[in-house]
NUMARZA-498785 format. One record per residue (C-alpha): residue number from 1; x, y, z; residue in three letters. Coordinates in steps of 0.1 Angstrom, whole numbers, plus 2048, in hexadecimal, padded with zeros to 3 digits. Layout:
NUMARZA-498785
PT  num    X    Y    Z  residuo
PT  NUM    X    Y    Z      ala
...
This chain:
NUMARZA-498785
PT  num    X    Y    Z  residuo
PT    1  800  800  800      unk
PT    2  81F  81B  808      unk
PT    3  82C  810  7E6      unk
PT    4  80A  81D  7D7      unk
PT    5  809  83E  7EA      unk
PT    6  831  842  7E2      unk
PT    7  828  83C  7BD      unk
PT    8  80D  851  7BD      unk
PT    9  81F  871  7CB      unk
PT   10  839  86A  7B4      unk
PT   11  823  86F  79B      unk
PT   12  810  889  7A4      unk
PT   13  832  89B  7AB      unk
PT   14  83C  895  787      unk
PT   15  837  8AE  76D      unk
PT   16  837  8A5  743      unk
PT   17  836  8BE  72B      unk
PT   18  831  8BA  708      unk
PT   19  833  8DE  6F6      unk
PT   20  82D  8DF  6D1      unk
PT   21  839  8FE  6BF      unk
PT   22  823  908  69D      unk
PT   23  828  921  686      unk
PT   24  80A  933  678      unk
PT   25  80A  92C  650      unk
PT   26  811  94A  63D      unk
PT   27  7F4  95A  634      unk
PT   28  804  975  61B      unk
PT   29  813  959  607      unk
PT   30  7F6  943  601      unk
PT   31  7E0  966  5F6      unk
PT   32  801  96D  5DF      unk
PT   33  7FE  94A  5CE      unk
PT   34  7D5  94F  5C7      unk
PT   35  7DA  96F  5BA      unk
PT   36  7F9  963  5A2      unk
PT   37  7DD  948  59B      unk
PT   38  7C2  960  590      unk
PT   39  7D7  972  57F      unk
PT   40  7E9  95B  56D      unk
PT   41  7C8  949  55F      unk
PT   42  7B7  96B  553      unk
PT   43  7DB  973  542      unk
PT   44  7DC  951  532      unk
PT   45  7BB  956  525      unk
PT   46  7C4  974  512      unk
PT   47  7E1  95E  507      unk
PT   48  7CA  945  4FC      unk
PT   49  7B0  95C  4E5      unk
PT   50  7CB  974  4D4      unk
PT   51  7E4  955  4CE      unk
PT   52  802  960  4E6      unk
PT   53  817  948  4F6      unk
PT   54  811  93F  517      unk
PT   55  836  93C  526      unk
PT   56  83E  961  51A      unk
PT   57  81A  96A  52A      unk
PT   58  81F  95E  54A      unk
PT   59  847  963  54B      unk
PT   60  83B  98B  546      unk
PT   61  820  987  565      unk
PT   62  837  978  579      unk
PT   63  850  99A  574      unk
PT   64  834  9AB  581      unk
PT   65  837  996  59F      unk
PT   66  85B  997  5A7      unk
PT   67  859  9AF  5C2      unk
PT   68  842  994  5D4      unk
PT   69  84F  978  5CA      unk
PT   70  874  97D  5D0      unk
PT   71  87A  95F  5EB      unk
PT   72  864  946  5DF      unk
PT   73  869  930  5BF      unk
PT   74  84F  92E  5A9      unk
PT   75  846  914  58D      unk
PT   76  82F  915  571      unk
PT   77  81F  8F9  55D      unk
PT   78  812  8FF  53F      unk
PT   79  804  8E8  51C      unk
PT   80  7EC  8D2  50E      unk
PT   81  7EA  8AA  50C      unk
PT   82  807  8A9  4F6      unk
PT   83  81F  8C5  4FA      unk
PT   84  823  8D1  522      unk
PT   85  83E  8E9  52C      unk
PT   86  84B  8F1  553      unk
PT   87  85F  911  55D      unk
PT   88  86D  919  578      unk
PT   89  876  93C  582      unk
PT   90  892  940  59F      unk
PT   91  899  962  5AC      unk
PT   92  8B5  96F  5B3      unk
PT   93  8C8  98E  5C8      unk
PT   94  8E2  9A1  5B5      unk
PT   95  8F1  9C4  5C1      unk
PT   96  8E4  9DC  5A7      unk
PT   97  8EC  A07  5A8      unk
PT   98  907  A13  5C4      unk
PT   99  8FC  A2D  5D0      unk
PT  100  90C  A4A  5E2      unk
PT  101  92E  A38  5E6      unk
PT  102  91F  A19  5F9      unk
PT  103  8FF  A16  5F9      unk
PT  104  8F4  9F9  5E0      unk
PT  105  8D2  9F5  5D6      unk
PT  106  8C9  9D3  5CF      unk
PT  107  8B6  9C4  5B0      unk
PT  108  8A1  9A3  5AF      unk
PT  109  8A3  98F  58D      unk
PT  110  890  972  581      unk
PT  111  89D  958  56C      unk
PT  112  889  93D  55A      unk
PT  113  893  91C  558      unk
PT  114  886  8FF  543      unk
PT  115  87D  8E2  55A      unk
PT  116  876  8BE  54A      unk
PT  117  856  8B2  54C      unk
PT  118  84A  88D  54D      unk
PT  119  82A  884  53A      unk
PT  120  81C  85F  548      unk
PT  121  7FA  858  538      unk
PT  122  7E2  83F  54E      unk
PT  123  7DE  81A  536      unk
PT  124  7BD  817  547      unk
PT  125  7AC  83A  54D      unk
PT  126  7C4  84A  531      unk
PT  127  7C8  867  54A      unk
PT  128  7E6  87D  53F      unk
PT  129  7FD  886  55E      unk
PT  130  81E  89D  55C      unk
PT  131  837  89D  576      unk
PT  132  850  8B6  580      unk
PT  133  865  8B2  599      unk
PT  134  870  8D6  5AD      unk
PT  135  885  8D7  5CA      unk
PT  136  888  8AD  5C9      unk
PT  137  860  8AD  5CA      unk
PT  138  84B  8A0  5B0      unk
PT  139  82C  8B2  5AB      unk
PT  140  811  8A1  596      unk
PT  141  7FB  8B4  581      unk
PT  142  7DA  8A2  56E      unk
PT  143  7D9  8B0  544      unk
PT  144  7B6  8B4  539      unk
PT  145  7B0  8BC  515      unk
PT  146  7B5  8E4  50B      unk
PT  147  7D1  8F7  51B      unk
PT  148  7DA  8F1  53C      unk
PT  149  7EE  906  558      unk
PT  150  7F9  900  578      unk
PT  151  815  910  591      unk
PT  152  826  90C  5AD      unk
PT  153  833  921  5C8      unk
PT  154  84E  917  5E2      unk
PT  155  854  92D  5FC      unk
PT  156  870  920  61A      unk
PT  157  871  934  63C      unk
PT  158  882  92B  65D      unk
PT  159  889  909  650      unk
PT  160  862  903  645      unk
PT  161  857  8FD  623      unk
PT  162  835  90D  616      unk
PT  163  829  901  5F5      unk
PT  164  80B  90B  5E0      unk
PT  165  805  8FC  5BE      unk
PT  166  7E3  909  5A7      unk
């Protein structure tokens, strides 16, 4: 019976803590990716009727979007059943204009680079997939017939990864 009571103070006397820590998500960054979304399909539209090519379309409306966009990597998708094109634009800090002896003010660029995309079509369904891998991830995207578009934003902070994809 002491061994009970002894136990039980024991217990009572000993204190576990589990503390979690969670960041909130960003909220700025998922807004940014819906409004590159919107965007992006209105501008693709216009591509679409007046016969303009959608990778100099959406390379220009993601210039507009360098300002925002200049820590997160961004991927676009873009094609039909049989031809389907990736890009993925990187930015990248460069010291621009010294002024006043040294004070440099810097300026962002974007390059484009041409990513490979894998086309896989289902045997049974005949569902047409295209993979492109970003980062070491694959992201799978489903072609339906007409033009297609998709992107991807990838946005790292304080060792986290956020990811959107439209």
């Amino acid at each position: 019976m002491a061994a009970i009571i002894i136990a039980g103070l024991l217990f009572a006397l000993t204190k576990t803590v589990n503390k979690g820590v969670s960041r909130e998500e960003p909220e700025a960054f998922y807004d940014l990716a819906d409004e590159i979304g919107f965007e992006t399909k209105r501008v693709l539209d216009y591509g679409v009727i007046n016969g303009k090519p959608s990778d100099a379309l959406a390379g220009q409306l993601l210039l507009n979007y360098t300002e925002y966009i200049a820590n997160e990597d961004v991927v676009f998708i873009y094609g039909n059943l049989t031809d389907v094109y990736a890009v993925y634009y990187q930015t990248a800090q460069t010291l621009g204009i010294q002024l006043l002896g040294t004070f440099f003010v810097p300026i962002t660029i974007v390059t484009p680079t041409n990513v490979t995309v894998k086309k896989s079509v289902d045997p049974i369904t005949s569902a047409v997939t295209a993979t492109v891998k970003i980062r070491g991830n694959d992201y799978n995207f489903n072609l339906k017939p007409g033009q297609n578009f998709y992107f991807v934003i990838i946005k790292e902070e304080e060792n986290e990864q956020f990811v959107a994809v439209e």
